[in-house]
C-alpha positions in Angstrom: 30.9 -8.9 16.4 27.0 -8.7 15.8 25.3 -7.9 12.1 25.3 -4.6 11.5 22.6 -3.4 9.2 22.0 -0.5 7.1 19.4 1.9 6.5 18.6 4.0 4.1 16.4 7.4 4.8 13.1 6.6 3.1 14.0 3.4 1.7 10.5 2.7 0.2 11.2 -0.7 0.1 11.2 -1.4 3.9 8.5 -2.9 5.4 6.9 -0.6 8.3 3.5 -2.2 9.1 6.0 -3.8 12.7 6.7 0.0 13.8 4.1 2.1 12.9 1.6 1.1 15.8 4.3 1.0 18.4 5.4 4.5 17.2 1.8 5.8 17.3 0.6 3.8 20.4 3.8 4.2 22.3 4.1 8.3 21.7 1.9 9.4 25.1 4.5 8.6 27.1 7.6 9.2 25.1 7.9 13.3 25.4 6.9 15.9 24.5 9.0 16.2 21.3 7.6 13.4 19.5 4.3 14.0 20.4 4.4 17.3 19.0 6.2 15.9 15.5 3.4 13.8 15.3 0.8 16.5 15.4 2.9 18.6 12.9 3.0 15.5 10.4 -0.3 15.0 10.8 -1.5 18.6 10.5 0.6 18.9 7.3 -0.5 15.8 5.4 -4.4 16.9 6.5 -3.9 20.2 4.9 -1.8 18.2 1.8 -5.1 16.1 1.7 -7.6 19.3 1.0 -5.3 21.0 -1.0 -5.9 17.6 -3.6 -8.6 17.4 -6.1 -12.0 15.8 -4.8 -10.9 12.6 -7.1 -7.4 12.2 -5.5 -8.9 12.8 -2.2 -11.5 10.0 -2.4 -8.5 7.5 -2.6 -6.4 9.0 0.2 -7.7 9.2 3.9 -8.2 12.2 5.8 -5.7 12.4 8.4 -7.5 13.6 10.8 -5.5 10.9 13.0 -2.2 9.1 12.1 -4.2 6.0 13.2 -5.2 6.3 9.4 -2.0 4.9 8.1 -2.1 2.5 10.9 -5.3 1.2 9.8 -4.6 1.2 6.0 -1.6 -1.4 6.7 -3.5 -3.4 8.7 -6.3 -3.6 6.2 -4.2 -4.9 3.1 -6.0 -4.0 0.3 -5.0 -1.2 -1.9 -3.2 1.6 -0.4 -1.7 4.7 -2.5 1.6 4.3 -3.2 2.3 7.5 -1.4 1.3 6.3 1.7 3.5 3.5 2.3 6.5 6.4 1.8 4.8 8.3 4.3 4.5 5.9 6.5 8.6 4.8 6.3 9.5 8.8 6.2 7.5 9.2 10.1 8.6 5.8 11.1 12.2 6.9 10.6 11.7 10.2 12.4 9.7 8.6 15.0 12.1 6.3 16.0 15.4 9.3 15.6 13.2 11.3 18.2 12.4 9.0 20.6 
């Protein structure tokens, strides 16, 4: 019998930066469903992001796309802790919807 493994719903401590781009890449041609949970995660955490304080703002980016998180894990400095939650929370989802 194979490994089995377990995880845990937003488990910060998982590493994402593998399945984020095929999650946001891959989404065009994977339904309409997750194509519109995308554009509702993005469209909340845009209007999370203007609700902040111009300080907390200027370390956070704008989610006008989700390619934002991409390209925050593929830069490697420093990224808000909140972020990498994010990023396991729509991963997670992602991957149940498709």
């Amino acid at each position: 019998m194979g490994q089995q493994t377990i995880l845990f719903f937003a488990d910060s401590s998982q590493e994402t930066s593998g399945f984020l781009e095929p999650v946001l890449k891959g989404a065009k041609g994977k339904g309409p469903l997750l194509n519109s949970f995308l554009e509702n995660a993005r469209q909340a955490l845009a209007e999370e992001w203007n609700s902040l304080p111009s300080t907390q703002r200027a370390l956070l980016p704008n989610f006008r796309t989700l390619d934002c998180l991409l390209n925050a894990s593929k830069q490697g400095g420093y990224r808000h802790p909140a972020l990498h939650l994010v990023e396991v929370v729509l991963v997670q989802l992602a991957y149940l919807i498709r």
